[in-house]
LUMTORSE-890474 format. One record per atom (N, C-alpha, C): residue number from 0; residue in three letters; atom name; x, y, z. Coordinates in steps of 0.001 Angstrom, whole numbers. Atoms other than C-alpha are relative to their C-alpha. Layout:
BEGIN
NUM/Ala/CA/X/Y/Z;
...
//
This chain:
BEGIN
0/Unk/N/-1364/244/398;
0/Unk/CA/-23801/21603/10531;
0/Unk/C/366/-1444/324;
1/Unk/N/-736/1374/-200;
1/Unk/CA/-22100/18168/10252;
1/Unk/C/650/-109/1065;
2/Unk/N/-919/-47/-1194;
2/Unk/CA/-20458/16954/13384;
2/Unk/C/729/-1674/221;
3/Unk/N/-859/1275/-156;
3/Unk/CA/-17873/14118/13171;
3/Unk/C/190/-937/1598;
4/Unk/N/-1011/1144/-1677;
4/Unk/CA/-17760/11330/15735;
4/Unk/C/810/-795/129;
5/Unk/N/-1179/937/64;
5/Unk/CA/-14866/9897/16451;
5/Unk/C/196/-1224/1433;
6/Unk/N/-346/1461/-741;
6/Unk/CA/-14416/5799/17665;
6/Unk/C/899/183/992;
7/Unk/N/-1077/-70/-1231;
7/Unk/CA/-13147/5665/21099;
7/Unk/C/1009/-1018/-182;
8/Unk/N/-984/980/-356;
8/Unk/CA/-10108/3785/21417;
8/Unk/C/1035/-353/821;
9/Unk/N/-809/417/-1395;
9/Unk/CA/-8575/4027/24619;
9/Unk/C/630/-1260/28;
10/Unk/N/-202/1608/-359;
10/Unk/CA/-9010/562/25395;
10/Unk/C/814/-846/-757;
11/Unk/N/-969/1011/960;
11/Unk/CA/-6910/-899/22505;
11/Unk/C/1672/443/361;
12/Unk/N/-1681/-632/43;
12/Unk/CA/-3201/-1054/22869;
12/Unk/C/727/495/-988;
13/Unk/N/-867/-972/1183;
13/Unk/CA/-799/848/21117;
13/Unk/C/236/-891/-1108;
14/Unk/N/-100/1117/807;
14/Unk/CA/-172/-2426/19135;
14/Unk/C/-1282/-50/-1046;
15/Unk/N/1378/119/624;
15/Unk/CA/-3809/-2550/18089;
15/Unk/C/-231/858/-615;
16/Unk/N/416/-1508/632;
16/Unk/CA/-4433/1082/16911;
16/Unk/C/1597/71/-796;
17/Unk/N/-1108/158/593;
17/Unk/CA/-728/411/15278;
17/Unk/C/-729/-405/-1286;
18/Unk/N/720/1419/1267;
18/Unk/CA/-2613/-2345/13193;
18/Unk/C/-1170/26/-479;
19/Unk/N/1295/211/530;
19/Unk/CA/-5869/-1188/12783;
19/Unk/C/-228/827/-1705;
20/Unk/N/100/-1197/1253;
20/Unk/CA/-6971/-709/9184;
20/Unk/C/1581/-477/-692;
21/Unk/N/-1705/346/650;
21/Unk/CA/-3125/-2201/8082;
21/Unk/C/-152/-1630/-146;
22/Unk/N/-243/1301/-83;
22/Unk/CA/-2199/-5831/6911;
22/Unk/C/1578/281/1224;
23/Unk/N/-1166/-108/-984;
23/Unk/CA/289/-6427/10073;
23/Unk/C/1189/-1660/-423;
24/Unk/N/-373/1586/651;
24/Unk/CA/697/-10200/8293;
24/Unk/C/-428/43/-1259;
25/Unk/N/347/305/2049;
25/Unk/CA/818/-11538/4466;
25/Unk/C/-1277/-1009/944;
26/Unk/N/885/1049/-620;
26/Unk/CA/-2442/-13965/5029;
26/Unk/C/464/-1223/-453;
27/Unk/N/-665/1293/257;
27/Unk/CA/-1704/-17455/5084;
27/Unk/C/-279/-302/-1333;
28/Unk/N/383/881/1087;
28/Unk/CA/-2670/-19534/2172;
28/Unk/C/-1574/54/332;
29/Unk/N/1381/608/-874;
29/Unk/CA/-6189/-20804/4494;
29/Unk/C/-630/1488/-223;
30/Unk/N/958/-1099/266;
30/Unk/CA/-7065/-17170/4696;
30/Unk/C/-11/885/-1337;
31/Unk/N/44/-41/1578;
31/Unk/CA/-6298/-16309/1108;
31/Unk/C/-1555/-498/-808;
32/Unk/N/922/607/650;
32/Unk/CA/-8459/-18992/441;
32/Unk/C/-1688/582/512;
33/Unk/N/1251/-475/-745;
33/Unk/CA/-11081/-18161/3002;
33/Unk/C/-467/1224/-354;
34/Unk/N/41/-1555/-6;
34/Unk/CA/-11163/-14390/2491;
34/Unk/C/-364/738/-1007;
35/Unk/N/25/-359/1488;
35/Unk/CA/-10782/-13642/-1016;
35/Unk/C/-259/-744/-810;
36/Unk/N/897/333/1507;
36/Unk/CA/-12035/-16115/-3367;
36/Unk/C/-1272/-50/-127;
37/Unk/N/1510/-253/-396;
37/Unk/CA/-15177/-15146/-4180;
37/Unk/C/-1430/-1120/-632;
38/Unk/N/875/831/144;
38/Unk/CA/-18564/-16808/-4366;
38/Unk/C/-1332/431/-1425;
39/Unk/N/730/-341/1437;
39/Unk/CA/-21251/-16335/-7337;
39/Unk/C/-564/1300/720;
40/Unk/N/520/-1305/-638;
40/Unk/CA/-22907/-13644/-4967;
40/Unk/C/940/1251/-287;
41/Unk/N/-945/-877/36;
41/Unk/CA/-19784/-11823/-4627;
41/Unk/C/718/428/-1097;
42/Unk/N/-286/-717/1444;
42/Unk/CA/-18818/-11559/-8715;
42/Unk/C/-1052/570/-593;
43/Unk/N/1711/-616/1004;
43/Unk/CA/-22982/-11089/-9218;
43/Unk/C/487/2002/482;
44/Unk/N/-4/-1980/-582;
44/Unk/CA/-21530/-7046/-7034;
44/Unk/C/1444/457/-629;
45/Unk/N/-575/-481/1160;
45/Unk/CA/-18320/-7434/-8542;
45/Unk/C/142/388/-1369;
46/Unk/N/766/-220/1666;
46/Unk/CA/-19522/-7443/-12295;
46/Unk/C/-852/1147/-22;
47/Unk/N/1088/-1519/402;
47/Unk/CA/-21523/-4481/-11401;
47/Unk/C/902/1092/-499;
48/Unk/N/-474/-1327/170;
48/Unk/CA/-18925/-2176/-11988;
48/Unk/C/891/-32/-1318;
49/Unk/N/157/-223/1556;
49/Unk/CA/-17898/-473/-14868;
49/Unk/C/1429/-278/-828;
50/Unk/N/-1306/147/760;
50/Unk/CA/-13836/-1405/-15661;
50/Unk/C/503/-787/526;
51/Unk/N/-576/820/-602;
51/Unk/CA/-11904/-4155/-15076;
51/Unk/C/685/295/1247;
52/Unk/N/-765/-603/-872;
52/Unk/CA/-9867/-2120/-12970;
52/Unk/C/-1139/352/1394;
53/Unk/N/828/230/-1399;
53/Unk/CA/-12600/-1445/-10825;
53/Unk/C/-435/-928/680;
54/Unk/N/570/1309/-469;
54/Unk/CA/-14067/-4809/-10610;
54/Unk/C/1138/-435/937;
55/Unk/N/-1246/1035/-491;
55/Unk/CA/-10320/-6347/-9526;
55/Unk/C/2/1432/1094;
56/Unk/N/52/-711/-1354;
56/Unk/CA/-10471/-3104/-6859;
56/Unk/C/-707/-585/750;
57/Unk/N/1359/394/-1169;
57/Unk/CA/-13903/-3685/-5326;
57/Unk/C/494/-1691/765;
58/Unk/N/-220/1392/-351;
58/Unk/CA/-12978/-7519/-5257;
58/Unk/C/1375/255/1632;
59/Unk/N/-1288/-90/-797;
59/Unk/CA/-9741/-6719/-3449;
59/Unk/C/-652/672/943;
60/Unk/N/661/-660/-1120;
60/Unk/CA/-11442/-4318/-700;
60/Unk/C/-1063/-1180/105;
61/Unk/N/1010/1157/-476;
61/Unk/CA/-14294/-7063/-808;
61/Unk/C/973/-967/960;
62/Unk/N/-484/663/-503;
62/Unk/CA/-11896/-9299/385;
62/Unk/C/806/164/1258;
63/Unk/N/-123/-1040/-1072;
63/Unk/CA/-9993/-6748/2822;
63/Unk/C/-619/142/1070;
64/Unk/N/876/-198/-973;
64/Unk/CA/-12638/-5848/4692;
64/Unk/C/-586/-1190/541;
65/Unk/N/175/797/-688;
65/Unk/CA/-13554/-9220/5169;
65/Unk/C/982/-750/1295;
66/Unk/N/-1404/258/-982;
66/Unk/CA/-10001/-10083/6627;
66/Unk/C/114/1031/1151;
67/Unk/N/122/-1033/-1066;
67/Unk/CA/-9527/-7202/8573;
67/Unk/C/-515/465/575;
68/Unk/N/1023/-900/-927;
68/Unk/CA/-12576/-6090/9627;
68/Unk/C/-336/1507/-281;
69/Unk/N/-493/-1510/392;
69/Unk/CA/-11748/-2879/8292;
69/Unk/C/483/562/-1323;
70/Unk/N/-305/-616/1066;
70/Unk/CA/-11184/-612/5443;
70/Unk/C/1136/-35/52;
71/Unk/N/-1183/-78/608;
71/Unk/CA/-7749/27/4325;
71/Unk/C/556/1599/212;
72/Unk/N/-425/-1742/-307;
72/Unk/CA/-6258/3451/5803;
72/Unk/C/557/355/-1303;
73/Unk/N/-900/-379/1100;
73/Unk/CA/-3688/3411/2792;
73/Unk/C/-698/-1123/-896;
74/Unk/N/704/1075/1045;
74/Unk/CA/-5763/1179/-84;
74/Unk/C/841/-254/-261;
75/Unk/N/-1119/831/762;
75/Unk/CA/-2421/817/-1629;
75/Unk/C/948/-682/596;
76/Unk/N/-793/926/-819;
76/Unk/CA/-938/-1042/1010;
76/Unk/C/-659/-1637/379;
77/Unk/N/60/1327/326;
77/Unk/CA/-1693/-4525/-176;
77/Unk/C/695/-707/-565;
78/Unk/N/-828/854/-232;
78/Unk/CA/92/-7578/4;
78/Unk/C/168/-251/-1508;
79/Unk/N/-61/211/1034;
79/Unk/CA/1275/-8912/-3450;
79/Unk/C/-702/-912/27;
80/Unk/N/763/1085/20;
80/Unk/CA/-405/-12033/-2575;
80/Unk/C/-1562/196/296;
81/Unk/N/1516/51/-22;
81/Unk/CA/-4099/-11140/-1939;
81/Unk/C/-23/1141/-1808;
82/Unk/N/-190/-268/1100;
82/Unk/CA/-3284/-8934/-5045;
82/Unk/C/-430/-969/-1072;
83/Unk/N/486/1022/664;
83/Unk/CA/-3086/-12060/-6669;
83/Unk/C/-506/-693/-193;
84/Unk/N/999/1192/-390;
84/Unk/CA/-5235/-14618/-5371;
84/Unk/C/-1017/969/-236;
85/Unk/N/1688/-460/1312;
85/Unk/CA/-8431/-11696/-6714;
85/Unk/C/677/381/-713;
86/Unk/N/14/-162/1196;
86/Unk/CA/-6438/-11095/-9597;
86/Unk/C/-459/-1779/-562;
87/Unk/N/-80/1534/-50;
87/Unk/CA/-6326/-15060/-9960;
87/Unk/C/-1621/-321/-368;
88/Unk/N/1117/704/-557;
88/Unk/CA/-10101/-15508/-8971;
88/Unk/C/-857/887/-512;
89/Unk/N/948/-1203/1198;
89/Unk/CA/-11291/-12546/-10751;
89/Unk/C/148/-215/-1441;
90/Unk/N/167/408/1641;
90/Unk/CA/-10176/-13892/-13856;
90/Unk/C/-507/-1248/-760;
91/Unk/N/341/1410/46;
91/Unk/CA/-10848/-17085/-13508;
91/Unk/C/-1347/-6/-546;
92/Unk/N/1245/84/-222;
92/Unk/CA/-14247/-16658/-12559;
92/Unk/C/-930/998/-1053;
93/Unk/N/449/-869/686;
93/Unk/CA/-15292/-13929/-14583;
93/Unk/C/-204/178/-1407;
94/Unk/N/112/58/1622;
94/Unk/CA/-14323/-14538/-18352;
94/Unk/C/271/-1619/-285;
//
């Protein structure tokens, strides 16, 4: 039978386990830039997938998880601005 393990997290403060997995900040501009625009590697895994709509997802969690460290508890709790900067950089780059 499957048996789930679950990440200790004592040690983090209530602040931290508040924020983990959440944007707690819009990202600056610097990490916009840093975070999410992607590199030829990173549209060669975006382009793998099969609808625009997916591609401009994956990109956006590509970029996510690089910022945060972490998946996205609620996926749909993204900033309008990283929204845009891989809609921006996904279109750019792509067609």
């Amino acid at each position: 039978m499957f048996q789930a393990h679950v990440m200790p997290v004592d040690f983090l403060s209530d602040d931290q386990v508040a924020g983990y997995g959440r944007y707690t900040v819009v990202p600056s501009r610097g990490d916009l830039e840093r975070y999410f625009i992607l590199d030829d590697a990173d549209l060669h895994l975006v382009n793998k997938r099969r609808s625009d709509t997916h591609r401009l997802g994956f990109a956006v969690v590509l970029g996510t998880v690089r910022f945060l460290g972490a998946f996205l508890l609620d996926p749909l709790e993204v900033p309008s601005e990283v929204r845009g900067t891989s809609t921006d950089n996904f279109v750019t780059e792509t067609y």
